[in-house]
C-alpha positions in Angstrom: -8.5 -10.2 14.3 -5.4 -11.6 15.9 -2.0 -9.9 15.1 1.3 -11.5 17.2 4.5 -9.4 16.4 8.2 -10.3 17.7 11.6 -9.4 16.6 13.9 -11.9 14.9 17.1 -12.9 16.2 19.1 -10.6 14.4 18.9 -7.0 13.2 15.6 -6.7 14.9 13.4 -7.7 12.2 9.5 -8.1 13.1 8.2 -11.4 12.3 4.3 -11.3 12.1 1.9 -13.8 12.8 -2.0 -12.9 11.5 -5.5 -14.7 11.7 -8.9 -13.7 11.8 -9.0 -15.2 15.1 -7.3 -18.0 17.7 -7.8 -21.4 16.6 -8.0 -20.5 13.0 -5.7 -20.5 9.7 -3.0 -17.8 9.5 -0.5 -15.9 7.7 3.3 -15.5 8.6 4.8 -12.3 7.7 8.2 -11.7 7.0 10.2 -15.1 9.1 13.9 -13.7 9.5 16.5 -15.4 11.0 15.9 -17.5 14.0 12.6 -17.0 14.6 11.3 -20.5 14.3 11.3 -21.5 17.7 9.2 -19.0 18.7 6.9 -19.0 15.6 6.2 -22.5 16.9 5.5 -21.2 20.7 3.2 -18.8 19.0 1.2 -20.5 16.6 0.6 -23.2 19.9 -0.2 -20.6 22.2 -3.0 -19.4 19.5 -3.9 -22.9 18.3 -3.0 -21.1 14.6 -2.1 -23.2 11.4 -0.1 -21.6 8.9 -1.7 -21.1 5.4 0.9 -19.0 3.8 3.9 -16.7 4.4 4.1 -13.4 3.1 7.1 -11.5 2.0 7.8 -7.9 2.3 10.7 -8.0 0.2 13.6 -10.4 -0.5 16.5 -9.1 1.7 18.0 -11.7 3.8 16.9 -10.4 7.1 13.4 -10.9 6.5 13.0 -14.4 4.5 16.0 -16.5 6.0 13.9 -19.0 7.6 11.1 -18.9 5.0 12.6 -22.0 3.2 11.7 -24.2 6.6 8.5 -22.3 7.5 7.1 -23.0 4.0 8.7 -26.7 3.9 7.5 -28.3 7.3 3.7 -27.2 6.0 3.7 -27.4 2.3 2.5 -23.9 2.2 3.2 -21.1 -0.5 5.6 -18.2 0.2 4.6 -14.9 -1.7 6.8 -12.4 -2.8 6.9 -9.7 -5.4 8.7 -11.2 -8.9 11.1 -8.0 -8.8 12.8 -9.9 -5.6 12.1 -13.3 -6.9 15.9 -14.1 -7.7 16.5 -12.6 -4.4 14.6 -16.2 -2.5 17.3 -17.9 -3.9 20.6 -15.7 -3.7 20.1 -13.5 -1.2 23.5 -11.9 -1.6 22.5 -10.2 -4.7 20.8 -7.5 -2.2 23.9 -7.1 0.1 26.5 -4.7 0.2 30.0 -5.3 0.2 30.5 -5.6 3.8 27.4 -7.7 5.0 28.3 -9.9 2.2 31.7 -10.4 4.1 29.2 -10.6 6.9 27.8 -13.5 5.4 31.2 -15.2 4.4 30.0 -14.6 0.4 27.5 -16.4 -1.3 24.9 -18.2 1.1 24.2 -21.9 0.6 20.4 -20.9 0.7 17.4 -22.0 -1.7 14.2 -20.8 -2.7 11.1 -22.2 -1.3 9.2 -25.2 -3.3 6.1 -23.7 -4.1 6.5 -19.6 -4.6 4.0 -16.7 -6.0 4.1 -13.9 -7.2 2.7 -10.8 -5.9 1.0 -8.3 -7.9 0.3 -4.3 -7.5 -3.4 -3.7 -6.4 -4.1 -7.4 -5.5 -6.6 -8.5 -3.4 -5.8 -11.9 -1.9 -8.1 -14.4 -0.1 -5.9 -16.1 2.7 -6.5 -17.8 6.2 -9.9 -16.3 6.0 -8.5 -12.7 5.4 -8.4 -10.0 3.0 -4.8 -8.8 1.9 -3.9 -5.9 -0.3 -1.0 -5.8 -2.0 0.8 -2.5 -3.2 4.2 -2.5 -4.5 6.2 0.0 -3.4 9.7 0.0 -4.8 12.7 1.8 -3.5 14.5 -0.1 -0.7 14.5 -2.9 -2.9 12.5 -3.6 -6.7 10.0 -6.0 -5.0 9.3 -3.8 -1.9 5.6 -3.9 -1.4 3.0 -3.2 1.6 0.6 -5.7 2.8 -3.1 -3.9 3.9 -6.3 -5.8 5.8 -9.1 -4.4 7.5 -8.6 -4.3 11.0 -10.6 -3.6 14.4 -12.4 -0.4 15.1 -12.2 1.2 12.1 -8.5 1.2 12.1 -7.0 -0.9 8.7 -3.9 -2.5 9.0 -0.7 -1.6 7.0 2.1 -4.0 7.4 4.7 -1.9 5.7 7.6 -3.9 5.4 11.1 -1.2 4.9 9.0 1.4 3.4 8.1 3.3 6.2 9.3 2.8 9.7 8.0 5.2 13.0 9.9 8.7 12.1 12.1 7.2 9.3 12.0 5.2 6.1 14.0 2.1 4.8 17.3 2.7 3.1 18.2 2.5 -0.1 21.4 2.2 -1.0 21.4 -1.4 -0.9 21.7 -3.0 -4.9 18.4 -2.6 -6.1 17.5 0.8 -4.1 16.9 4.0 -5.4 15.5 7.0 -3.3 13.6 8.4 -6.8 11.5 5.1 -6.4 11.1 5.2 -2.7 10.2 8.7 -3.0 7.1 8.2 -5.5 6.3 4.8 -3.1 5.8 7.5 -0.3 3.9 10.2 -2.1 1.4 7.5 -3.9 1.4 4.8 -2.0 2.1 6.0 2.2 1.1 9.5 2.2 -2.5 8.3 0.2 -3.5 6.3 3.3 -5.9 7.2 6.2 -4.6 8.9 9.2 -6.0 6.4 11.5 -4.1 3.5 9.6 -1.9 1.4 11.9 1.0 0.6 10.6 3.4 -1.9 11.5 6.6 -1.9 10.0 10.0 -4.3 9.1 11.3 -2.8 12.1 10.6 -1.1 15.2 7.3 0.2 16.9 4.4 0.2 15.9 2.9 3.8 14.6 0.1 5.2 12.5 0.1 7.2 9.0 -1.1 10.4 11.0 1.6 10.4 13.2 4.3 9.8 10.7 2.5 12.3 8.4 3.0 14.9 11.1 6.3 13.7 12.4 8.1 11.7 9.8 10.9 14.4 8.5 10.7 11.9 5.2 7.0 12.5 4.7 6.6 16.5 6.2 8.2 17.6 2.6 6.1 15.4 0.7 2.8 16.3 2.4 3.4 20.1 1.9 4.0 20.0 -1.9 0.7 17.7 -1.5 -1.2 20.5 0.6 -0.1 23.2 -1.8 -3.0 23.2 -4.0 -5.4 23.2 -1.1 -3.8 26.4 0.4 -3.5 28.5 -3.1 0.5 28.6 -3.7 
């Protein structure tokens, strides 16, 4: 398997790039703003064609250039239909000041060809196997994107649920921590140790490490070891 990861132009988002091998289809996760010239240098470096992009969720950050990814290659964009309105007004998601940021509402448009992602589903794409589980709490349509990967170590492309030693916020419109805190407890802390997991933003990590480390999880995982030790 092939996995390319770089940072976006802005606010450090991690664009991914992912095929079963060079030369082959792929899949473009999460195209924030002003990546696309070096989307391009990657997918010619790799030989890769894009089949699809995939959406974490709809906040601005990480679908700003998935319009023109998805348009120069008639391809689909996927995204959960909790953050479907979000393709095509992105300021729905913003607070106050970043919307100031942004100079108000954003002359911005949702891709022509869009679907719809759905808890548990297991999608065919680029010659790869995709799960997809929702996990709302930075935003409605927050979900997680898993696929076998190399040496016994699957792949969790977490989006802003769970970041190395911290989790995504939620006080954005459409956050709540009540939601983000079930995501973690049934959807994160339910995964195998050895599960890589690369996330919206920053390094790389695994679910054992963040299990042991994360100050957002350590709670969790002690009311889930209680049983196990009698109390």
């Amino acid at each position: 398997m092939l996995v390319v990861g770089f940072p976006a132009q802005a606010f450090g988002t991690n664009c991914y790039v992912v095929a079963s091998a060079p030369g082959e289809q792929c899949v473009v996760i999460d195209p924030g703003i002003g990546v696309l010239d070096q989307l391009d240098a990657v997918l010619a470096e790799h030989r890769l064609h894009p089949a699809a992009v995939m959406l974490s969720h709809g906040h601005l950050d990480h679908t700003f250039s998935v319009a023109p990814v998805c348009g120069a290659r008639g391809i689909t964009a996927w995204i959960h239909p909790a953050d479907r309105e979000l393709l095509a007004d992105p300021a729905k998601a913003l607070s106050v000041d970043l919307s100031a940021m942004f100079g108000g509402r954003l002359p911005y448009t949702e891709p022509d060809d869009v679907a719809e992602l759905t808890d548990g589903a297991v999608l065919e794409l680029a010659g790869l196997q995709i799960t997809v589980d929702h996990a709302p709490g930075h935003t409605g349509g927050s979900v997680m994107f898993r696929m076998p990967g190399a040496e016994d170590e699957p792949l969790c492309f977490s989006g802003d649920v769970l970041f190395r030693d911290s989790i995504g916020r939620t006080d954005l419109p459409g956050g709540s921590m009540a939601r983000m805190t079930e995501s973690l407890r049934d959807k994160v802390l339910t995964l195998a140790d050895e599960t890589v997991v690369l996330p919206g933003h920053g390094p790389t990590t695994t679910i054992g490490r963040e299990r042991a480390r994360n100050p957002f999880l350590q709670d969790l995982q002690a009311v889930a070891d209680a049983p196990r030790r009698g109390l």
